[in-house]
C-alpha positions in Angstrom: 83.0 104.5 110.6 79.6 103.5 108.9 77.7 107.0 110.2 80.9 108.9 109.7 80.6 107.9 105.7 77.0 109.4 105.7 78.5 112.7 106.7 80.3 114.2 103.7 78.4 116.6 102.2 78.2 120.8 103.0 75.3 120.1 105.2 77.2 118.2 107.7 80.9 117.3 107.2 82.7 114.7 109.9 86.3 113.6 109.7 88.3 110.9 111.4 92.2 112.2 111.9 94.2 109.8 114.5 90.8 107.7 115.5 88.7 111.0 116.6 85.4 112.1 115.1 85.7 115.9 114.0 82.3 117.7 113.2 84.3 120.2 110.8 80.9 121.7 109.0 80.6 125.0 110.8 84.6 125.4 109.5 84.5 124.7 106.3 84.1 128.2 104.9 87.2 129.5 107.3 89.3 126.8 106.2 92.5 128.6 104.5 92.8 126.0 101.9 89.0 126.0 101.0 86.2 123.8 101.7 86.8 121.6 99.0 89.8 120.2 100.7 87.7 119.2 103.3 84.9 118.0 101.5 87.3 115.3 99.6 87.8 113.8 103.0 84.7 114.6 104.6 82.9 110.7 105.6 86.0 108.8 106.0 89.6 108.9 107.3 91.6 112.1 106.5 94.4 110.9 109.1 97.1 110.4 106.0 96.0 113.8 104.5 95.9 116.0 107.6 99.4 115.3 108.2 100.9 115.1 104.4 99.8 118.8 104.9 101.8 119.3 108.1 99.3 121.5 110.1 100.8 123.9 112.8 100.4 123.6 116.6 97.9 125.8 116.2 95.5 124.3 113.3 95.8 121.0 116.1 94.6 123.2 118.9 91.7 124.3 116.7 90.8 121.2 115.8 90.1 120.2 119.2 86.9 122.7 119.1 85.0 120.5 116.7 85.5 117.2 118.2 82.9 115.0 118.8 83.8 111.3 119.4 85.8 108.6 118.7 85.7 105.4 116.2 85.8 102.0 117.7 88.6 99.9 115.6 87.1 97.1 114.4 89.3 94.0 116.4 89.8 91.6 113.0 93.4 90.9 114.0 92.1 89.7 117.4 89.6 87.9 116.1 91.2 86.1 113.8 94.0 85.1 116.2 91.0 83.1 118.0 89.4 81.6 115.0 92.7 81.0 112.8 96.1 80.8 115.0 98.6 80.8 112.3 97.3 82.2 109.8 100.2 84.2 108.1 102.3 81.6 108.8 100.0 79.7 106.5 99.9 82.5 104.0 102.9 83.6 104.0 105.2 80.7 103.4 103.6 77.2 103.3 101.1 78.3 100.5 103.9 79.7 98.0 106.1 76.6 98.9 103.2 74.2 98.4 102.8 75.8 95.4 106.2 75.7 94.0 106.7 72.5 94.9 103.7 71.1 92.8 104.3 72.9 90.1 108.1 71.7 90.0 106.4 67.9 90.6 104.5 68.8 87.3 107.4 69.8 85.4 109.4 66.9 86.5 106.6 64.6 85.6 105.9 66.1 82.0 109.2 66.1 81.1 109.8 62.7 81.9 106.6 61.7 80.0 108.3 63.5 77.3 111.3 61.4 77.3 109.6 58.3 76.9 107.2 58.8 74.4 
């Protein structure tokens, strides 16, 4: 995704819809909604916008043309299962019940200081 970033300019314009590399430069004067469309998403993922648009059988055929590769997901979620098993278990409850049940400790405490002094 790194050299896809580098390409977002007029000069050479990639896009990543669905995981695919598009090389969309030699379109970008055809496009019917302008090039600037495509140069807001040109270097990065345009997955979210090319199908909030809707884009006809055809447009997808079209696209296939200016293909040129695919991105390699980066495995975090994998690789964290290895390093870290349990990790949303940890971050998803124990942490926030930890949490409340120090600072309901603190309150109990301070309020009983209270009451003796």
């Amino acid at each position: 995704l790194e050299e896809v970033g580098k390409r977002n300019s007029s000069r050479e314009a990639w896009l990543v819809i669905h995981g695919r590399v598009y090389d969309v430069t030699r379109f970008l004067e055809e496009h019917p909604g302008g090039e600037e469309v495509l140069l807001e998403q040109a270097g990065r993922d345009a997955t979210e916008s090319f199908e909030d648009v809707g884009h006809s059988t055809d447009a997808r055929e079209m696209l296939k043309q200016y293909y040129i590769g695919e991105i390699h997901p980066v495995r975090t979620g994998w690789l964290q299962s290895l390093c870290c098993p349990g990790f949303f278990f940890w971050s998803t409850w124990l942490i926030p019940i930890f949490g409340a049940l120090v600072i309901g400790l603190m309150y109990r405490y301070y309020m009983l200081d209270g009451r003796t002094s």
